[in-house]
N, C-alpha and C positions, 0 to 999 in steps of 0.2 A: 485480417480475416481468418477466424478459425477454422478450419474444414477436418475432414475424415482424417488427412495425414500431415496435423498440424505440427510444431515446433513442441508445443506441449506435451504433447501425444506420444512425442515418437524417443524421447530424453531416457538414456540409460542403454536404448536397443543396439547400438555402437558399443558397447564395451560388453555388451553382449555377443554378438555378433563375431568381436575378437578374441573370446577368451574360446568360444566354441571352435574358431580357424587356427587358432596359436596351436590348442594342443593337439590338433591335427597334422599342424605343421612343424610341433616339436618332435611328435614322435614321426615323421617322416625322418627326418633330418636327425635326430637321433641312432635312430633306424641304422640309419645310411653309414656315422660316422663307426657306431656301436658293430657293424659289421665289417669294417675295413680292418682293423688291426686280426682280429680272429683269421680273416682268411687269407691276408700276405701272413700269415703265420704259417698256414694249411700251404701254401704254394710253397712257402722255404722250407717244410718238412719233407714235401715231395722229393722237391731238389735236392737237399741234402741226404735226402736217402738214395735217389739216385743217384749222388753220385759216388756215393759210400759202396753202394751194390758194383756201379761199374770199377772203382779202383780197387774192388773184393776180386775182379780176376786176372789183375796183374803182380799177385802174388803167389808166388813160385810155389806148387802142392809139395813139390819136393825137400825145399827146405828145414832146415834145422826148426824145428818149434813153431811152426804151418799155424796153429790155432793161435799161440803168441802175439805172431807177427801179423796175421790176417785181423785178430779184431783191434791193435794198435794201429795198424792201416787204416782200417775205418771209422776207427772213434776219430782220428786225426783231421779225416777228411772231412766228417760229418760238424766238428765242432769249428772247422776253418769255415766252412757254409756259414755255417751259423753263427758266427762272431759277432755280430752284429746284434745278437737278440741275447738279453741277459741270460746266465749259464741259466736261473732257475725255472725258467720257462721250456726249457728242452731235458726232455728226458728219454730214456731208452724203454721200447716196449717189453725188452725180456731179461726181465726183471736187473732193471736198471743199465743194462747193456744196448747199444745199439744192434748189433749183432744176435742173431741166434746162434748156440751154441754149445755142441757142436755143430757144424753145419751137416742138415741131412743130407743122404744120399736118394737118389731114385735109380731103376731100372727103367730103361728102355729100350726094346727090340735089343735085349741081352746085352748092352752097353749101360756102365754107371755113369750117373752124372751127381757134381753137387749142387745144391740150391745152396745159395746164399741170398737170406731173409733180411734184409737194414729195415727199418722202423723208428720214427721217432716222433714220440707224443705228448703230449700237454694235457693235465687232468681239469678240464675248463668249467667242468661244473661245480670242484672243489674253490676254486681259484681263482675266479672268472678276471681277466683283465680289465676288462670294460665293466664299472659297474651295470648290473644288469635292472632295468627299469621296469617295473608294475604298473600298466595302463590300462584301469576300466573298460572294458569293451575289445579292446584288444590284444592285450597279454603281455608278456615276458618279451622285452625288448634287450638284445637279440637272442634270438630264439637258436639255441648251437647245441650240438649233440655233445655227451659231457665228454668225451676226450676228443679232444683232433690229434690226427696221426696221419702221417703220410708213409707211407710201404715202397718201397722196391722189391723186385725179387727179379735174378738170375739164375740162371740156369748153365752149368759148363760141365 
């Protein structure tokens, strides 16, 4: 019996149906993976600049060649962090250093202090790891500001 929602009728609307859900469901899932590698990158930059900033002040001001030894300290520590992640992915924010340098000084309530600046960033829109995806309707998959960098800064 032929009716409204026959067999005839309804041939094609299935692969219809899944080509409309697939790419909704590829760019979900795209999405999802396209975003994972960019920002365990963004957390290892964190860390390794924090920990760069924190072993910047177990290095003695008084010592022979202070600036020397302070930014081999923390290119040290910075790149043991990151060993894990190919060298060319990491890179220092001033200008090519992880380190600002020399390190500033501030006043406060007539006492100096130094900052010490660690930074390290990845030029992501030159570069992008993840190729990045073109979807009608909804854009540039994943969508990331073009450098990530992650900062420390102390204060001593």
């Amino acid at each position: 019996m032929k009716g409204i929602g026959s067999f005839q009728r309804q041939r094609g609307a299935v692969a219809i149906e899944f080509a409309g859900v697939f790419v909704l469901f590829f760019a979900v899932l795209y999405g999802l993976l396209g975003y994972c590698v960019p920002l365990l990158m963004l957390q290892a930059f964190n860390d390794a600049a924090a920990s760069g900033a924190r072993i910047a002040i177990s290095v003695n001001p008084q010592a022979p060649g202070y600036n020397t030894l302070l930014q081999t300290t923390v290119t040290t520590e910075v790149n043991r962090r990151l060993a894990w992640m190919p060298a060319s992915w990491r890179n220092g924010c001033y200008g090519g250093s992880y380190l600002e340098m020399p390190p500033p000084t501030e006043t406060i309530d007539t006492r100096v202090y130094t900052r010490i600046n660690v930074c390290v960033s990845y030029p992501y829109a030159t570069s992008p790891i993840v190729p990045l995806l073109s979807l009608p309707g909804i854009g540039t998959i994943p969508r990331l500001p073009p450098v990530l960098s992650g900062k420390a800064t102390v204060l001593f």
